[in-house]
MDAnalysis code that builds the backbone (N, CA, C; Angstrom):
import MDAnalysis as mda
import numpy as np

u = mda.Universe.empty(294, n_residues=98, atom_resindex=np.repeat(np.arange(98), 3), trajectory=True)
u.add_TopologyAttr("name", ["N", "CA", "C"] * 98)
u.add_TopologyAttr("resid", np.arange(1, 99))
u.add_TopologyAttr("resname", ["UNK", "UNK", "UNK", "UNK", "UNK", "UNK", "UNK", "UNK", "UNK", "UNK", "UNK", "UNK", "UNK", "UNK", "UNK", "UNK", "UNK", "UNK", "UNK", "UNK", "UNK", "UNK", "UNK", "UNK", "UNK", "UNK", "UNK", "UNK", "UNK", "UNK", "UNK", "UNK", "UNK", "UNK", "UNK", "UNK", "UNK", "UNK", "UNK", "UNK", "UNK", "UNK", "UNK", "UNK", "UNK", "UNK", "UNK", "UNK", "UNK", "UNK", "UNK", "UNK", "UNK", "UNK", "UNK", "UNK", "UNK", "UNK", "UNK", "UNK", "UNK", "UNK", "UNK", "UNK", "UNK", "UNK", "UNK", "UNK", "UNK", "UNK", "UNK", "UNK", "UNK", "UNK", "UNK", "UNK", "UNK", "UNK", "UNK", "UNK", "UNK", "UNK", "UNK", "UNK", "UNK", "UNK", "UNK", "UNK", "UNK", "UNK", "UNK", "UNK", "UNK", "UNK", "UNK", "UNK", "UNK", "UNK"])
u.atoms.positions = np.array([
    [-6.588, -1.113, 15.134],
    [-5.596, -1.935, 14.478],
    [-4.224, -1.303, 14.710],
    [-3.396, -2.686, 14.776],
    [-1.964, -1.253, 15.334],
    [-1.052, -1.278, 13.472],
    [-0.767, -0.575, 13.694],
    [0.119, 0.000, 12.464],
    [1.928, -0.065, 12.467],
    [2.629, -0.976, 11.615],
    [4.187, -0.983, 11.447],
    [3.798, -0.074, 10.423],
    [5.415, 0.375, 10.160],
    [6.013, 0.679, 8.582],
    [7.245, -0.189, 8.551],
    [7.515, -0.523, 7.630],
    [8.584, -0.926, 7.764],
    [9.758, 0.005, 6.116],
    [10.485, 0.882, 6.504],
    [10.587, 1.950, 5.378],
    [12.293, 1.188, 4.981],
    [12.570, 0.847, 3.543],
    [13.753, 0.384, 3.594],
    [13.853, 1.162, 2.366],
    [15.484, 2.063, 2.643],
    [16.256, 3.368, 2.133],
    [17.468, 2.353, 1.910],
    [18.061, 2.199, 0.369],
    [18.991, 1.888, 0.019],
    [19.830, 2.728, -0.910],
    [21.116, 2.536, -0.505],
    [22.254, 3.572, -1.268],
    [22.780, 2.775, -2.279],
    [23.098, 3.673, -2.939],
    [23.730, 2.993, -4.690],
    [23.188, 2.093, -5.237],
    [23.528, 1.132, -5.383],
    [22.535, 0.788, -6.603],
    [21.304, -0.698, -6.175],
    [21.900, -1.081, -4.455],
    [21.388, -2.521, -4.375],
    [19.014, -1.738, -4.055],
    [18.583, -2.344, -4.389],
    [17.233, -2.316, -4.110],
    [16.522, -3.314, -3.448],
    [15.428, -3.000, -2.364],
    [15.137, -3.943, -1.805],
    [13.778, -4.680, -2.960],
    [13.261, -5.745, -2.387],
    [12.376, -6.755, -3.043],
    [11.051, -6.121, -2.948],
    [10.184, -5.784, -4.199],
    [8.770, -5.709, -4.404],
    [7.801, -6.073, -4.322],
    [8.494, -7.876, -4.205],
    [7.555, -8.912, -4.627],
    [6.692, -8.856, -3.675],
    [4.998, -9.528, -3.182],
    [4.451, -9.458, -2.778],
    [4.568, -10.970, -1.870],
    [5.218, -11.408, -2.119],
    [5.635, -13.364, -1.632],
    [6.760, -12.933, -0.887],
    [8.019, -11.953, -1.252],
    [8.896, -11.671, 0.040],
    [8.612, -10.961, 0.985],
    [7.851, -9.975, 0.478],
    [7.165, -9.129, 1.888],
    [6.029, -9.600, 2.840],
    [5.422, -11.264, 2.388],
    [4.895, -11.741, 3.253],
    [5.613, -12.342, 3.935],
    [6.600, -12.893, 3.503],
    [7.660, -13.804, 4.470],
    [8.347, -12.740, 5.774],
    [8.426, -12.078, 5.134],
    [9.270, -10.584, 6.003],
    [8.124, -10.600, 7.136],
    [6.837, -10.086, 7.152],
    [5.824, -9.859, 8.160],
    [5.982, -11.283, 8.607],
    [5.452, -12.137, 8.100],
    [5.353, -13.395, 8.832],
    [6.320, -13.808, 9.795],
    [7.856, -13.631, 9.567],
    [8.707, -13.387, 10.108],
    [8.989, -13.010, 11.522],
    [8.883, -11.632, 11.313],
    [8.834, -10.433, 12.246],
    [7.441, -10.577, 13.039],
    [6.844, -11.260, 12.565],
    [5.445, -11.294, 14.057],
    [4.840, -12.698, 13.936],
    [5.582, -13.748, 13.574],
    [5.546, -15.048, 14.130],
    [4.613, -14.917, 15.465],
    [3.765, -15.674, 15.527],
    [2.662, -16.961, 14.926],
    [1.883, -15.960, 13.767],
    [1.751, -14.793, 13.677],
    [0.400, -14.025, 12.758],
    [0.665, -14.226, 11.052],
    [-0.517, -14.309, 10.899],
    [-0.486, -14.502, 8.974],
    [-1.085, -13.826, 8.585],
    [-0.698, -13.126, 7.099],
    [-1.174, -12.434, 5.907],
    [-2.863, -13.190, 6.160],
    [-3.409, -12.240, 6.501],
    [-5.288, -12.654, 5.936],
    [-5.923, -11.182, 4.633],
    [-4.899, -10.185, 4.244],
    [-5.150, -9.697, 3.040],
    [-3.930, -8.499, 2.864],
    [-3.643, -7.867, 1.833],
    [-2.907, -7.070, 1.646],
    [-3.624, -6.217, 0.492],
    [-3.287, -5.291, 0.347],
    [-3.353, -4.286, -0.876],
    [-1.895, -3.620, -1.198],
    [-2.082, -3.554, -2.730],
    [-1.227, -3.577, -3.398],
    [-1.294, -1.855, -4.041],
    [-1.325, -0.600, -3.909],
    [-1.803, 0.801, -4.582],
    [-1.383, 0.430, -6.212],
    [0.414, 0.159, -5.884],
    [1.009, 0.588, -7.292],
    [-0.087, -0.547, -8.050],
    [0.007, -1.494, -8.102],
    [-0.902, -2.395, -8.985],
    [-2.226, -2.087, -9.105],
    [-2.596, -1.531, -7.937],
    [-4.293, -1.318, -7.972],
    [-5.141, -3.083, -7.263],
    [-4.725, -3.435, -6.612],
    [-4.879, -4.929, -6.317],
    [-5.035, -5.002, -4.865],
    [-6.045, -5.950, -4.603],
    [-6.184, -6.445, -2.920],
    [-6.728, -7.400, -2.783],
    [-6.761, -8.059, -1.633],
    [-7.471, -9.239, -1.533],
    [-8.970, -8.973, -1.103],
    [-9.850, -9.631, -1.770],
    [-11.385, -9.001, -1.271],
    [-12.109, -10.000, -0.885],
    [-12.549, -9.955, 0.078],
    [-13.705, -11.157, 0.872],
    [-14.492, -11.000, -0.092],
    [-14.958, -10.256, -0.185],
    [-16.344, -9.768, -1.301],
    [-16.360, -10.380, -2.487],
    [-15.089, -9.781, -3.044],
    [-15.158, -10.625, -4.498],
    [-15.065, -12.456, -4.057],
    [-13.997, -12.863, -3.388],
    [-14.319, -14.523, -3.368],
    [-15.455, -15.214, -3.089],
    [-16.398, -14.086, -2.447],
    [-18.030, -14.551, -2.507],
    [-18.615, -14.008, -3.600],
    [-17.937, -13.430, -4.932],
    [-18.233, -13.066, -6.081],
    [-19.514, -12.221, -5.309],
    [-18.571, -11.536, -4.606],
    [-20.040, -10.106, -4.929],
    [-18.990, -8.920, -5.436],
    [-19.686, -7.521, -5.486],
    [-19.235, -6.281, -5.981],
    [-18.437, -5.635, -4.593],
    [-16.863, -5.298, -5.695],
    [-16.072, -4.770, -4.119],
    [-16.544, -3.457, -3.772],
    [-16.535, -3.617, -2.326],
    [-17.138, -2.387, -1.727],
    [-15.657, -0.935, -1.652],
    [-15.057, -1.528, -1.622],
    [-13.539, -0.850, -1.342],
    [-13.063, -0.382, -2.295],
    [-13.038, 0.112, -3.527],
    [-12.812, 1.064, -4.571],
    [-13.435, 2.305, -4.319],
    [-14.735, 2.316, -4.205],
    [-15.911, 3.017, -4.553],
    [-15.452, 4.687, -3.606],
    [-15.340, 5.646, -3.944],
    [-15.476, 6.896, -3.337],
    [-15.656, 7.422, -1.944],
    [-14.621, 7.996, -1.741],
    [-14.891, 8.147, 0.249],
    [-16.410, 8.054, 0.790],
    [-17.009, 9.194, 0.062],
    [-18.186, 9.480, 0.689],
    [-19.483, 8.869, -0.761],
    [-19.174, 7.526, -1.290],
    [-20.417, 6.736, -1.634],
    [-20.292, 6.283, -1.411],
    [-22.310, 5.958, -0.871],
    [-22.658, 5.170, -0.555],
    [-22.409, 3.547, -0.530],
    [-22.367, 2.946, 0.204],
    [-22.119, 1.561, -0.160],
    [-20.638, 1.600, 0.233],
    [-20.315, 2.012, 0.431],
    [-18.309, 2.106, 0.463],
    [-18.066, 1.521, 1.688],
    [-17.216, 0.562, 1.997],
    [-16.534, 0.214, 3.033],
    [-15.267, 0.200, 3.317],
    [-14.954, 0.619, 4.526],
    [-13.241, 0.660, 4.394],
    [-12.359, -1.126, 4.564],
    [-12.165, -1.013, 4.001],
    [-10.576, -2.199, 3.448],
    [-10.823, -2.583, 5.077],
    [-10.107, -2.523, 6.052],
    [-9.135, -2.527, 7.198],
    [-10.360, -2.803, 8.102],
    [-11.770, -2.122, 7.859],
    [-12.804, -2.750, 8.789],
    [-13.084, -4.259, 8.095],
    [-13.320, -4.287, 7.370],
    [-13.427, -5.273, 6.722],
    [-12.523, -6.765, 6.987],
    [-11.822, -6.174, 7.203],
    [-10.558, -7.357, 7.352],
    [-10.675, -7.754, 9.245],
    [-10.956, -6.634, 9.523],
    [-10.756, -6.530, 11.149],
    [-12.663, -7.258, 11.488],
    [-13.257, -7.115, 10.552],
    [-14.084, -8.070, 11.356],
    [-14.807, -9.228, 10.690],
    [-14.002, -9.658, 9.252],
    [-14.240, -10.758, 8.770],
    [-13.189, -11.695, 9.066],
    [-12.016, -10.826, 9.065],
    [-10.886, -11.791, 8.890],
    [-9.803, -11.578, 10.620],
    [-10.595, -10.897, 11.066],
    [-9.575, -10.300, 12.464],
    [-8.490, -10.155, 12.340],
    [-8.170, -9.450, 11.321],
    [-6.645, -8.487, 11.075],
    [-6.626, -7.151, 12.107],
    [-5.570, -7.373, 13.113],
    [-5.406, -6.688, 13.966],
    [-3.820, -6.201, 13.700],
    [-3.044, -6.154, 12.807],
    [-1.871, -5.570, 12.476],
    [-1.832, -5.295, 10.857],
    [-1.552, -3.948, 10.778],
    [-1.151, -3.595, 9.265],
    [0.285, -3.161, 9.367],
    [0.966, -3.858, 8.419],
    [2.208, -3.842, 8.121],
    [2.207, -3.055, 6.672],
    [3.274, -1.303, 6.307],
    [3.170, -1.539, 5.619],
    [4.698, -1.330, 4.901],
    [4.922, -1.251, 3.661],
    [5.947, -1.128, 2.818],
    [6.216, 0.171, 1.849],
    [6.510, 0.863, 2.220],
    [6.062, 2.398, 1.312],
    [7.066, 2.144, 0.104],
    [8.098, 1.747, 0.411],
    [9.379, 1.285, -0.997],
    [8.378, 0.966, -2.011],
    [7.482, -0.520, -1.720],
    [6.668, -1.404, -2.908],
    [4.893, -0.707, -2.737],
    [4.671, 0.345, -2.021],
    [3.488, 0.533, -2.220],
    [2.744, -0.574, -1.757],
    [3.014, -1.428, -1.080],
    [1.865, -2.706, -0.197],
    [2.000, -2.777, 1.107],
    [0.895, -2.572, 1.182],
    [0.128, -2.970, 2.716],
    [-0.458, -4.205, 2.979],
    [0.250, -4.687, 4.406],
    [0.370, -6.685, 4.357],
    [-0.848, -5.540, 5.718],
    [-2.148, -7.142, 5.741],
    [-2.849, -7.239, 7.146],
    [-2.668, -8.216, 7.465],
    [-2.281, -8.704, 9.077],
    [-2.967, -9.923, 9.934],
    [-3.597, -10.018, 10.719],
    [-3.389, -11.274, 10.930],
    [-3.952, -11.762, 12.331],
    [-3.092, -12.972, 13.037],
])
């Protein structure tokens, strides 16, 4: 998967946007035709989960090394073919597409 950052450093007092709806527009943007197919959110504790919308148990919380654990980013890369992670270190979210 290839990897942006996109790191935005502001002086005095203006701050950039958190929201999770402008920073999709921003990726969407910047890599026109590709779309948001999931993001995670740290500061919130939040992501989008294939798993859960098939109401099963998320595999992606669970402990590096337990069992059952899957990583986020495989997951996306071969349910959803997210082949770019975009992320935002300012808001703590990581946008995936495809």
């Amino acid at each position: 998967m290839d990897r942006v950052t996109v790191d935005i450093r502001a002086g005095g007092g203006a701050r950039a946007s958190e929201i999770l709806a402008d920073l999709r527009s921003v990726a969407e943007t910047l890599y026109f035709p590709m779309r948001l197919v999931g993001f995670w959110d740290s500061r919130a504790d939040i992501h989008l989960c294939p798993q859960e919308e098939r109401r099963e148990a998320c595999p992606h919380r669970l402990a590096r090394n337990a069992p059952g654990r899957v990583d986020y980013e495989a997951t996306l890369s071969r349910e959803r073919r997210a082949s770019l992670q975009v992320a935002f270190p300012h808001a703590g979210i990581t946008i995936y597409m495809a």
